[in-house]
GUMARDREN-856983 format. One record per residue (C-alpha): residue in one letter; x, y, z. Coordinates in steps of 0.2 Angstrom, whole numbers, padded with zeros to 4 digits, always signed. Layout:
BEGIN
AXYZ ...
END
This chain:
BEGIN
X+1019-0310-0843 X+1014-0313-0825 X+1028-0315-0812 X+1019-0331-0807 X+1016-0337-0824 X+1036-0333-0828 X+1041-0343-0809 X+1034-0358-0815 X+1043-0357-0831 X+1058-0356-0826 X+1057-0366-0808 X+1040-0376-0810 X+1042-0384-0790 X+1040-0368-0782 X+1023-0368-0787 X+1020-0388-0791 X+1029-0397-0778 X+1023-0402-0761 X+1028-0392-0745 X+1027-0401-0730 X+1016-0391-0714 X+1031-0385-0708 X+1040-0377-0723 X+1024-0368-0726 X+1022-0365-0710 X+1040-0352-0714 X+1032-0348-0730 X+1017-0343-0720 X+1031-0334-0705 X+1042-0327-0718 X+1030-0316-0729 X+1020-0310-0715 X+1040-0303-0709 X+1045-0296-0724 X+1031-0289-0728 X+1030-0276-0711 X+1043-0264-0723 X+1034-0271-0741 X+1023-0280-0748 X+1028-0300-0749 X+1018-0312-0756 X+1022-0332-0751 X+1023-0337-0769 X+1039-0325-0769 X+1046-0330-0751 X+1042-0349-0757 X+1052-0345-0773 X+1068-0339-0763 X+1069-0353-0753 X+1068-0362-0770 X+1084-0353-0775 X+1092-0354-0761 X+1090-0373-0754 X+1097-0375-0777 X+1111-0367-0771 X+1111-0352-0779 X+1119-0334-0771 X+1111-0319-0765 X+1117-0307-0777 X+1115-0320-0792 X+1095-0320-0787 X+1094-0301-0781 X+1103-0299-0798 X+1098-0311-0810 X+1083-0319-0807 X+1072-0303-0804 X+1055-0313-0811 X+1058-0327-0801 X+1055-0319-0784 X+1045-0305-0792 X+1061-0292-0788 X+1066-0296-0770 X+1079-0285-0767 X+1097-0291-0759 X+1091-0283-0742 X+1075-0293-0741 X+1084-0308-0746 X+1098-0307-0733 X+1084-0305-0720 X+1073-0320-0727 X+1090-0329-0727 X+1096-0328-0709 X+1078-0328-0703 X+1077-0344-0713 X+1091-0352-0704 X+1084-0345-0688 X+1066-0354-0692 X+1070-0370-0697 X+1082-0374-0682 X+1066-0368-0673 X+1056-0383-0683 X+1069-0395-0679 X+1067-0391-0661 X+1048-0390-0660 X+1051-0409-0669 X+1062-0412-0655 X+1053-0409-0643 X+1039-0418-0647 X+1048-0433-0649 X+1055-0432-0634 X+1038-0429-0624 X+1030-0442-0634 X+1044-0456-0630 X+1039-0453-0610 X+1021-0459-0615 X+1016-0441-0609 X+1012-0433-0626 X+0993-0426-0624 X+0983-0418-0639 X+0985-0400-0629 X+1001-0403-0629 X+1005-0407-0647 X+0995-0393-0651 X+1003-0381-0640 X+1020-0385-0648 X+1013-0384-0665 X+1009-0366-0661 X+1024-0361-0651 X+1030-0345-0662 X+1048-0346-0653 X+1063-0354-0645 X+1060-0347-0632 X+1041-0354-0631 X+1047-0371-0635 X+1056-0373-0620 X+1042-0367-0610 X+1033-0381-0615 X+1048-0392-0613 X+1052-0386-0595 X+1043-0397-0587 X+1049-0413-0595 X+1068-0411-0598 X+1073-0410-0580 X+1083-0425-0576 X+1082-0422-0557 X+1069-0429-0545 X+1062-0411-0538 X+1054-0405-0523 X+1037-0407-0530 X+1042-0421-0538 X+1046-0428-0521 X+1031-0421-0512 X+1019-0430-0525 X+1029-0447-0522 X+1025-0444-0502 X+1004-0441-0506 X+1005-0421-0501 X+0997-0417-0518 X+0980-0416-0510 X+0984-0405-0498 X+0989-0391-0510 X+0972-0396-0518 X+0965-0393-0504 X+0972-0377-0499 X+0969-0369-0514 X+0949-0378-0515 X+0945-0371-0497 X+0956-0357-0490 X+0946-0359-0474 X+0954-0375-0469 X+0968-0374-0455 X+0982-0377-0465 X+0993-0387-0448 X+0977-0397-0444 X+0977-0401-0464 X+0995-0407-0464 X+0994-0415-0446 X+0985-0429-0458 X+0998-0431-0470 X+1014-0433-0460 X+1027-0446-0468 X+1043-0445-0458 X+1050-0459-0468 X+1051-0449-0485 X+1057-0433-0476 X+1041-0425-0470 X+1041-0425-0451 X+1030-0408-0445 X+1017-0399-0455 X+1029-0385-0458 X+1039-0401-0469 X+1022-0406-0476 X+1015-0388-0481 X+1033-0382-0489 X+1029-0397-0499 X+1012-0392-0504 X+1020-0375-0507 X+1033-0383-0519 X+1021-0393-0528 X+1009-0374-0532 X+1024-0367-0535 X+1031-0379-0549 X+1012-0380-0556 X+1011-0359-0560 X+1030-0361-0567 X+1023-0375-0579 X+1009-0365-0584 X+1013-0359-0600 X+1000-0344-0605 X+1004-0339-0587 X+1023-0338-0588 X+1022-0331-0608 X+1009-0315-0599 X+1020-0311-0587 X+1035-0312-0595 X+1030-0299-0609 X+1021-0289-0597 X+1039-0288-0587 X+1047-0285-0601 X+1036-0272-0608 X+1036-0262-0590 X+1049-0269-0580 X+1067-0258-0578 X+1084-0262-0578 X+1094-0255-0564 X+1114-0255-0561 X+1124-0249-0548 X+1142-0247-0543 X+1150-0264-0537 X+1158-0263-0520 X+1175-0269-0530 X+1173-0258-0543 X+1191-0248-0544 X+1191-0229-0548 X+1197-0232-0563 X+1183-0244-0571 X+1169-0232-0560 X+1178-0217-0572 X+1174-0228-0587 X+1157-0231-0582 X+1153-0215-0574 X+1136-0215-0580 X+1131-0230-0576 X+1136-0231-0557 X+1117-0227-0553 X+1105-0230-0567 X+1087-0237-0573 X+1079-0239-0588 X+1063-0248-0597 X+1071-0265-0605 X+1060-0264-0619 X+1067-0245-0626 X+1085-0247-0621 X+1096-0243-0636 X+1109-0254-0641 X+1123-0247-0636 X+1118-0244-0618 X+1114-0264-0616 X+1130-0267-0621 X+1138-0255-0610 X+1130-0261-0596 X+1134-0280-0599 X+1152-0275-0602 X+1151-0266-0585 X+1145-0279-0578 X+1158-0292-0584 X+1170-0280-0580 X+1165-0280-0563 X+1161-0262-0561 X+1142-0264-0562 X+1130-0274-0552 X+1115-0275-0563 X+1095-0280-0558 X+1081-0281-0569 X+1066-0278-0559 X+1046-0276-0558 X+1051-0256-0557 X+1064-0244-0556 X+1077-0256-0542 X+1082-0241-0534 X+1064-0237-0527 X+1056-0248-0515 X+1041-0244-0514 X+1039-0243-0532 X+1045-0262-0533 X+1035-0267-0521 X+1019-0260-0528 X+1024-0267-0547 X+1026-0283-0539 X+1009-0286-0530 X+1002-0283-0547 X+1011-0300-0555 X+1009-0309-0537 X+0991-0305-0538 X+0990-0311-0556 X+0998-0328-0551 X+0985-0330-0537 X+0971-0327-0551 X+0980-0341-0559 X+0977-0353-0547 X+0959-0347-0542 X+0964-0339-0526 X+0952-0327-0522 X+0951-0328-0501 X+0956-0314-0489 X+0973-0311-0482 X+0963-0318-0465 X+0956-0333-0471 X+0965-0346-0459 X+0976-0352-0476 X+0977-0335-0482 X+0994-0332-0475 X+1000-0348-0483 X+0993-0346-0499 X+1000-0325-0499 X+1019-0334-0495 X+1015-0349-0509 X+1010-0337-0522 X+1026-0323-0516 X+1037-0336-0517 X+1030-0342-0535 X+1033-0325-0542 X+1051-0320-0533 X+1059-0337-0534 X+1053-0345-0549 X+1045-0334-0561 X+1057-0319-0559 X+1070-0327-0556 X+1067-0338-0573 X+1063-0322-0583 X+1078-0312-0578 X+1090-0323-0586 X+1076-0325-0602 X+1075-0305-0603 X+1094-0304-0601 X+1097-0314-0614 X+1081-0304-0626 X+1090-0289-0621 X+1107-0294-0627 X+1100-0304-0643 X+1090-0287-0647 X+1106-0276-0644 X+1116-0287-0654 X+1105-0287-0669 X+1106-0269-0667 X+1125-0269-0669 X+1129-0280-0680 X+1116-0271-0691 X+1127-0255-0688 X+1141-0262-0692 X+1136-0268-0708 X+1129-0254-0714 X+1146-0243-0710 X+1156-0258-0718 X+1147-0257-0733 X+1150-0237-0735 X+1168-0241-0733 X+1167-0254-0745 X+1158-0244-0759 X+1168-0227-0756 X+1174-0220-0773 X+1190-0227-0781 X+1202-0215-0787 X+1204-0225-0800 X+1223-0229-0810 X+1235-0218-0802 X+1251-0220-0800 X+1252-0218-0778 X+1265-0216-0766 X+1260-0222-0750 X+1265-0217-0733 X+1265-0226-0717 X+1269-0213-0704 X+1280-0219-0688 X+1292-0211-0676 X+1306-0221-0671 X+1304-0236-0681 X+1301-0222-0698 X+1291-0219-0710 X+1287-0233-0724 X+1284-0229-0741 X+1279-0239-0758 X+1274-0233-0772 X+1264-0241-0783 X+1258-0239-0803 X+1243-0237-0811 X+1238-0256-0810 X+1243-0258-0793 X+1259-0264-0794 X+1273-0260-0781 X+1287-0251-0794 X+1297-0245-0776 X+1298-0245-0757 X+1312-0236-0744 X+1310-0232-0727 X+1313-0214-0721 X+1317-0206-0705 X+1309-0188-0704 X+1303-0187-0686 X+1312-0187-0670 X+1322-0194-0664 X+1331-0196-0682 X+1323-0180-0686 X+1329-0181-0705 X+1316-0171-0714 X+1326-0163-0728 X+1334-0180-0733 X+1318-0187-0732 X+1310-0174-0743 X+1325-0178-0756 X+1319-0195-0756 X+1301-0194-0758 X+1304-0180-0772 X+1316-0191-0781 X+1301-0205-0779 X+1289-0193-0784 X+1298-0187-0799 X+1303-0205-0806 X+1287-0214-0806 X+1276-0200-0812 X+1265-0200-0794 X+1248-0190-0797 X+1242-0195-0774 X+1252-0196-0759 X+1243-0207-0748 X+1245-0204-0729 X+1241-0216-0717 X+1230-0209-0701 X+1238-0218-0688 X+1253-0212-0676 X+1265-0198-0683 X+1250-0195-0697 X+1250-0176-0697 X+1267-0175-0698 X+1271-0184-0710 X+1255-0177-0720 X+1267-0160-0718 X+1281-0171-0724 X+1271-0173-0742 X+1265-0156-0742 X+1285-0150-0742 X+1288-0167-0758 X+1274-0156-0766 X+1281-0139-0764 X+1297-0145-0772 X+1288-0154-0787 X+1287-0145-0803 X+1272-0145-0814 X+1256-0157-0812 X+1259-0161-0792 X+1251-0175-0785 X+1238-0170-0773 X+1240-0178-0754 X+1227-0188-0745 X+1224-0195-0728 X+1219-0213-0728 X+1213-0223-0713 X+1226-0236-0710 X+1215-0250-0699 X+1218-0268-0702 X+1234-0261-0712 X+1246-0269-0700 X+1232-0286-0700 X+1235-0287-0719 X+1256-0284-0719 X+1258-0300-0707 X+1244-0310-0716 X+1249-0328-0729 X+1239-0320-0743 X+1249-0302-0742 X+1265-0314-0741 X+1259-0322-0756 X+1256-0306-0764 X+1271-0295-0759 X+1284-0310-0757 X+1301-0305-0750 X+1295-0288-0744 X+1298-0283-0726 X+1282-0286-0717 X+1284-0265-0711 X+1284-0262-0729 X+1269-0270-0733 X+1256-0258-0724 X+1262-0243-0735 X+1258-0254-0750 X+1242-0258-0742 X+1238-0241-0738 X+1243-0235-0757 X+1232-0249-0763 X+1217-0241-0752 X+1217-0224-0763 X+1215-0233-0781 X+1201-0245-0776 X+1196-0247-0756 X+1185-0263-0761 X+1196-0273-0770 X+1212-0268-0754 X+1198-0269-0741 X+1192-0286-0745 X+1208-0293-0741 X+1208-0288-0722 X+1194-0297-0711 X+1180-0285-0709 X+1181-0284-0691 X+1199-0277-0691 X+1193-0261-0702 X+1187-0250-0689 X+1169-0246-0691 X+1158-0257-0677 X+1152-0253-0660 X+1155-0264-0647 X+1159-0280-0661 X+1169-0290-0647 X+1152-0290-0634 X+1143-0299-0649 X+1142-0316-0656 X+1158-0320-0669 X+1147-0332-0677 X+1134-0320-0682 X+1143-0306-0687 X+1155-0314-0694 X+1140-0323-0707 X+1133-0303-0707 X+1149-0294-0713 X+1153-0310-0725 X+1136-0306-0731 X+1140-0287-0733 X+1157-0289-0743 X+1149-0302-0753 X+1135-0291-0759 X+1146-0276-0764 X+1158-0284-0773 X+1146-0292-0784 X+1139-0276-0785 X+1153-0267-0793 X+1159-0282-0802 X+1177-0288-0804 X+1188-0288-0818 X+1194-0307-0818 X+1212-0302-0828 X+1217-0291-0813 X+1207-0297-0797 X+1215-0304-0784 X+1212-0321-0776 X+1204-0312-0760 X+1194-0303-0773 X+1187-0316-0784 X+1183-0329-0769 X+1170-0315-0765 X+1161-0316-0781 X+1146-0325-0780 X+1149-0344-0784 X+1167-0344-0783 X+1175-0344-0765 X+1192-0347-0760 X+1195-0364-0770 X+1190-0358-0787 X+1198-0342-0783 X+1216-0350-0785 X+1210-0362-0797 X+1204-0344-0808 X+1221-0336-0804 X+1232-0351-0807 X+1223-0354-0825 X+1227-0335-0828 X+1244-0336-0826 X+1245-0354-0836 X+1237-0347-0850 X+1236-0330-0849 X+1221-0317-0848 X+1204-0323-0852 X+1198-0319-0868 X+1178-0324-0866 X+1167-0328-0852 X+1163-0344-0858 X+1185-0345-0855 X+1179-0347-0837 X+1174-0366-0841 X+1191-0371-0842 X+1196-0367-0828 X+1197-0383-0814 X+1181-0386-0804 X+1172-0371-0810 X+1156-0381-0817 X+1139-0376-0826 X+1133-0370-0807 X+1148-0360-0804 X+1148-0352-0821 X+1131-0348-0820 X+1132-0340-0801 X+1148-0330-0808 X+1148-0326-0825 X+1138-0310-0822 X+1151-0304-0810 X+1166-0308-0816 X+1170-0292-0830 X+1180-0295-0846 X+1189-0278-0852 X+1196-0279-0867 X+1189-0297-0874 X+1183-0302-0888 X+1164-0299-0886 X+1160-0283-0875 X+1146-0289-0867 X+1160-0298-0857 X+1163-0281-0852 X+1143-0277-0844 X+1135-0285-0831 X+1122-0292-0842 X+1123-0312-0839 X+1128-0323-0853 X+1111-0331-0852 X+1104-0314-0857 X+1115-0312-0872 X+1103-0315-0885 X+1092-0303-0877 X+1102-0289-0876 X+1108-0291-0895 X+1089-0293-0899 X+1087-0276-0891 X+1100-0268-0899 X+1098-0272-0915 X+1079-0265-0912 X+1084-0251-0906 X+1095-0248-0924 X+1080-0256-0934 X+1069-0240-0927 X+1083-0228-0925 X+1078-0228-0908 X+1090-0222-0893 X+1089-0239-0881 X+1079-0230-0865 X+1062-0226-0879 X+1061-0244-0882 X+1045-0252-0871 X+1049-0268-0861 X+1034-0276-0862 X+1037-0280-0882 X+1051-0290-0877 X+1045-0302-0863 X+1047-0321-0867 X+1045-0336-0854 X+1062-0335-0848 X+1064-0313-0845 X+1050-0303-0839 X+1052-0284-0837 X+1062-0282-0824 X+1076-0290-0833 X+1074-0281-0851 X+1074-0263-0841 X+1091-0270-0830 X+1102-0276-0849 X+1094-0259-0857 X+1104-0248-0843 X+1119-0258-0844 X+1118-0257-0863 X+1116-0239-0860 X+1133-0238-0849 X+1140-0254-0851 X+1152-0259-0834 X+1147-0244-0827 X+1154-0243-0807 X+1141-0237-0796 X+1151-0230-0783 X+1150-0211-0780 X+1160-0197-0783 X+1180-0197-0777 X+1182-0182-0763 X+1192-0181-0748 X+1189-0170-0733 X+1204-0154-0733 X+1211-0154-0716 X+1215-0138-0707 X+1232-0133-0707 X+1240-0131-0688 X+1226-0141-0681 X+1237-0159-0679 X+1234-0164-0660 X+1220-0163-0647 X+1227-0147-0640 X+1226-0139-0656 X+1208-0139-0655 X+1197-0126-0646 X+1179-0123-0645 X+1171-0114-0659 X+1181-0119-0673 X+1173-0124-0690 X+1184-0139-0697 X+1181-0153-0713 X+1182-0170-0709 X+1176-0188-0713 X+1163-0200-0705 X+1175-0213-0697 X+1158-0222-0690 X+1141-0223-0687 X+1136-0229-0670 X+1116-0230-0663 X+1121-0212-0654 X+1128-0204-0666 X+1143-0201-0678 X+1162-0199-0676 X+1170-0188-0687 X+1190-0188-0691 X+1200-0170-0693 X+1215-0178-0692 X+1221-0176-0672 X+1222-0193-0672 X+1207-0193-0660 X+1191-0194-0668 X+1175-0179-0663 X+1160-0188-0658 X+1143-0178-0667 X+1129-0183-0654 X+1114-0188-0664 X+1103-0173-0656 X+1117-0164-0665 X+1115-0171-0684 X+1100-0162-0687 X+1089-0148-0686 X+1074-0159-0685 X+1071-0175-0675 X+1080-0190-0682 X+1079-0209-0673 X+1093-0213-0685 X+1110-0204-0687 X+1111-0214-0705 X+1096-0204-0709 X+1111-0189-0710 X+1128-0196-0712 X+1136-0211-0717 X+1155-0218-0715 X+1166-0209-0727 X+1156-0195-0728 X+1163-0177-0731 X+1159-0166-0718 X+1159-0148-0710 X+1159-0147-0693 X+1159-0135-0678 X+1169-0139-0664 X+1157-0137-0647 X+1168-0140-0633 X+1186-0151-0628 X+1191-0162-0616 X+1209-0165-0617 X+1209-0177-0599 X+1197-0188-0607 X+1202-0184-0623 X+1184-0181-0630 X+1180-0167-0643 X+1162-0162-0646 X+1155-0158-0663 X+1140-0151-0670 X+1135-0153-0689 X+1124-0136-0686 X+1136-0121-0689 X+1127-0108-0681 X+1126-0119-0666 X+1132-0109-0649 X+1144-0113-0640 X+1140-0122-0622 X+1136-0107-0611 X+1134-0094-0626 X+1115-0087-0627 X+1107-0090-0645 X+1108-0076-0656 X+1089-0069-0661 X+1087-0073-0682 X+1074-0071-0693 X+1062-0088-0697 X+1069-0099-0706 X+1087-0092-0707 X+1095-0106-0697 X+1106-0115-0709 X+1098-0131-0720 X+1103-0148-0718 X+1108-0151-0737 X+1105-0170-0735 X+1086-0167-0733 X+1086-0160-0749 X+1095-0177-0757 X+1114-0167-0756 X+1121-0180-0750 X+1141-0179-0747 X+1148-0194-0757 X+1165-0197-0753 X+1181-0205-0742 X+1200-0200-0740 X+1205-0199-0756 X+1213-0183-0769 X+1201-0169-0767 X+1192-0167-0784 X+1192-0154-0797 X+1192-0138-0790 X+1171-0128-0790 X+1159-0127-0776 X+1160-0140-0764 X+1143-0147-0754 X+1144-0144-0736 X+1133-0156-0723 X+1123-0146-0713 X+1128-0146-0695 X+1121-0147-0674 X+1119-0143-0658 X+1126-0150-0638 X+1137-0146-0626 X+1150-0161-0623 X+1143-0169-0608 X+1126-0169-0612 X+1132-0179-0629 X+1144-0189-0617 X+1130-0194-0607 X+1115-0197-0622 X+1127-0207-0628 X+1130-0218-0615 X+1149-0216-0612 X+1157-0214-0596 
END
């Protein structure tokens, strides 16, 4: 059956029911975008909106109703989604403002047609310039006074004497004395008429924008110290229209910071000449505008050259730099919250350990080391706070302690926290392991970020009542081993470490972006409703925070659920909910073992029909053809979706469990020199490249020149967060406390000339060849030949400065 034909079964007013002009219109808008990257018709962007307006989740229609949108992914629907929102504020402004011009009675049919066809905001208020300003102007009051003819005039005939001209129209008693009053009048009146002009102010502005520069400079109050930080910025230039994200943000931090005077300009600000050459190419384009075409000796052509100067510096650039300020800043900000979305969702889905029993560690000095251990299910079985380090310095009783710990609860990891003291208490576990007799657990380094947001939080109160709040972040840390997604979800996603500069962008949107994020990948593991946490469970598709403790409080009434269908009992979870959420929420040992799958309840009868075909014909479930089983209500893509989960029924799509082997004696900055090869994980991925931790407490910064032996735009292309990697170490700067790495072995050092080899012996990037790393900090796995990244080539200024940091 055709996807069409099946989308008006199942939701017949996508295709039968009225749009109004302006919800097609973001049909229209909305297709064209999303099909720049794919192929999207309306019917299937119309369909979404459908869903979504019904109240249905992203995951439940990327997931579940496949047909309906003819398979728009959860990518395509989060775009369509937030470009959604975007458009239809835009319609309730373009409404706005034509209201608003029509109640002045100065609605015309150019008008209302050139707000119909405005494409932006930012269009919209062009148009609506001209009419919202509450203020009586200087043109406004050169019109009132009857100088409007002598602009006229001027611009009709620029042989006229411009003083003989406006000798006529002296009017002392509304402010206009001389003809110098009267013709800077005249001039306001032009001046006003080119910034109304609408196609005039849209050329320009996206001409500027598409050869116009930035420029900063050193603020005469800049300190030493905020000049340092911005070192390579203090005198700088670049096209607005190619400046990566990370550098815009820079510079408006700079900026606010007041170590950076910034300019956007017709050229490169620091050159004069250059300027001043851009600029009589817009000056002379305004002058087109309004007709001018007379010699600079015409008797007016001095005031109409000073008219059309000022009409360009004063009122048009003036009025696009903020506009191109705030492009710059909205593109940049795209750009990183896009990041940082993409590096919280490999956190999110880096593999579990699974159900270990774990003794965690959070290192400290002075204050100690916490510990907790917790059992295969996650729960806390011990705790005690040791103190191996200075000043206490009690290693051997400490060893004692953890051994005892060890030895008791049966502990197959060690986590160790990454923070402060992480590398020697990483030592500390190694000594507990040495000591243990038979299967020893094996020790992990785990990032410890948004640990300490978690142990002061209500819900990890809730969870771990009556535990000290210091005690809390080992448990967290512990917790992070068996299952980072289910830990992880608990901490907000801007306290996990893995954004670049998340505090110069808008909360609001990337708050909705990582929301969106977390959302998408628990739903795509799926939760176990008998063991989830509330945290957990409010993320699943339909649920949210109330139905999350109505979910948990039902459990613990009544105990664990037996069926889906169970799920109906519980308080406030309706028909709507049930259906957004059942395919989520996992049931392990019920009574029906399709509870345990992500095949929906609705699809039930389905996936027994196919199995007991698949019997009938002594068929294996993968040779059965799709196409015999589609009815009104699944098409293909759903029968191929229940035929794999039948296949490996709850199967977790996250990757392999590995962990990156630190090097022994490399624990602090100094430790590193230049030429080492060490193992590490991707801590983030930033526009300019990736950081890497080997566990000196200070992570290496991989420029992306330096990911790959080819060109790449991307570093994701290479690396993603949690990655394993091996990397060279290219150069150190203790002072700044930079290190420089290279995912290219054979890379020389800074200064070191390039050995001659043989074509093609350069070391492959494995990851072009589909090897990529799966992995996190977690217990290393079974022991055979481990993937290595392929590795790159900079010394560590020339990365330093690529990537914009001073």
């Amino acid at each position: 059956m055709r996807a069409e034909s099946i989308i008006q079964a199942v939701n017949p007013v996508v295709h039968n029911g009225s749009v109004n002009s302006a919800e097609q219109r973001i049909i229209q808008r909305l297709a064209e975008e999303l099909s720049a990257t794919t192929q999207v018709k309306t019917w299937q962007v119309k369909a979404a909106i459908e869903l979504l307006d019904s109240g249905s989740t992203v995951p439940f229609i990327a997931r579940y109703r496949k047909e309906v949108t003819g398979t728009l992914d959860d990518a395509q629907l989060r775009l369509l989604e937030e470009r959604l929102r975007y458009l239809r504020e835009m319609e309730d402004r373009r409404v706005a403002v034509h209201q608003a011009i029509e109640e002045m009675g100065k609605l015309t049919d150019e008008l209302a047609a050139a707000i119909a066809a405005a494409t932006t905001k930012a269009e919209l208020e062009d148009i609506y310039l001209p009419f919202k300003s509450k203020r009586r102007t200087k043109a406004q009051i050169a019109r009132e006074a009857g100088l409007e003819p002598v602009a006229e005039q001027l611009l009709a005939d620029p042989q006229l004497d411009p003083d003989a001209l406006a000798e006529r129209y002296l009017n002392a008693e509304a402010g206009f004395a001389t003809p110098t009053d009267v013709l800077s009048g005249a001039r306001s009146i032009v001046t006003e008429r080119v910034s109304q002009d609408v196609a005039l102010t849209g050329q320009l502005r996206e001409r500027l924008w598409s050869t116009g520069k930035i420029g900063a400079s050193v603020s005469p109050t800049a300190s030493s110290e905020g000049q340092g930080k911005y070192a390579d910025y203090l005198d700088y230039a670049a096209p607005m229209d190619s400046l990566p994200a990370h550098r815009v943000l820079a510079l408006l931090r700079g900026e606010r910071d007041g170590v950076l005077n910034l300019q956007l300009a017709e050229a490169d600000p620091r050159d004069v000449t250059a300027v001043a050459e851009a600029r009589s190419g817009y000056e002379a384009a305004v002058a087109r505008s309004l007709g001018i075409t007379a010699p600079a000796d015409a008797p007016a052509g001095k005031w109409l050259a000073q008219t059309v100067r000022l009409a360009w510096k004063a009122r048009l650039l003036t009025r696009f730099e903020s506009d191109l300020r705030t492009r710059l800043f909205e593109a940049a900000e795209d750009e990183s919250v896009k990041i940082f979305a993409a590096n919280l969702r490999d956190v999110l889905l880096a593999a579990p350990a699974g159900s270990k029993a774990v003794l965690g560690l959070d290192p400290g000095l002075r204050t100690g080391v916490k510990v907790a251990v917790v059992d295969r299910t996650g729960q806390v079985v011990d705790t005690a706070t040791i103190y191996p380090h200075a000043p206490a310095n009690k290693w051997d009783q400490s060893v004692q302690v953890l051994t005892a710990l060890a030895r008791k609860h049966g502990t197959e990891l060690i986590a160790v926290g990454n923070g402060t003291a992480g590398r020697e208490t990483d030592r500390l576990a190694a000594a507990v392991i040495k000591e243990l007799t038979g299967a020893k657990p094996a020790k992990v380094i785990v990032s410890e970020a948004g640990a300490s947001v978690y142990s002061a939080s209500e819900l990890a109160s809730q969870e771990l009542p009556g535990m000290d709040v210091s005690l809390r972040g080992a448990v967290s840390i512990a917790r992070r081993l068996q299952d980072p997604l289910a830990e992880l979800v608990k901490i907000d996603p801007k306290s996990i470490g893995v954004g670049q500069y998340q505090h110069d962008v808008s909360a609001a949107k990337l708050d909705r972006a990582l929301d969106a994020v977390v959302e998408d990948c628990v739903n795509a593991v799926g939760v176990d409703v008998n063991t989830a946490s509330p945290a957990l469970l409010s993320r699943v598709a339909g649920v949210g925070p109330l139905l999350s403790r109505n979910i948990v409080e039902h459990r613990n009434a009544n105990g664990p659920f037996a069926t889906r269908k169970d799920l109906l009992k519980v308080p406030r979870l309706g028909a709507k909910a049930f259906e957004q959420c059942a395919g989520f929420l996992r049931i392990t040992s019920g009574t029906d073992p399709l509870d345990a799958s992500a095949v929906h309840p609705e699809a039930y009868a389905l996936a027994r029909t196919l199995q007991h075909s698949a019997q009938e014909r002594g068929r294996r479930l993968a040779e059965l053809d799709p196409a015999e089983f589609v009815t009104e209500q699944f098409g293909e893509p759903t029968i191929r979706d229940v035929i794999t989960e039948l296949q490996r029924p709850g199967r977790d799509p996250r990757g392999e469990f590995v962990t990156a082997a630190l090097k022994e004696g490399v624990e602090t900055l100094n430790d590193v020199k230049p030429g080492m090869i060490l193992e590490g994980t991707i801590s983030n991925v930033a526009a300019f490249g990736a950081f890497v931790d080997i566990g000196v407490h200070q992570d290496g910064l991989i420029h992306v020149s330096a990911l790959s032996n080819k060109f790449i735009s991307d570093p994701r292309e290479v690396v993603t967060s949690g990655q394993i990697v091996k990397v060279k170490v290219l150069d150190v700067d203790a002072a700044r406390k930079r290190i420089s790495l290279t995912l290219r072995l054979d890379d020389p050092l800074p200064g070191q000339s390039i050995p001659d080899q043989p074509a093609g012996s350069r070391q492959r990037n494995p990851q072009r060849n589909g090897q990529r790393n799966q992995g996190q900090r977690g217990a290393r796995r079974a022991p055979g030949p481990r993937k290595e990244s392929a590795p790159a080539n900079t010394a560590m200024a020339e990365a330093l400065r690529k990537a914009g940091l001073g």
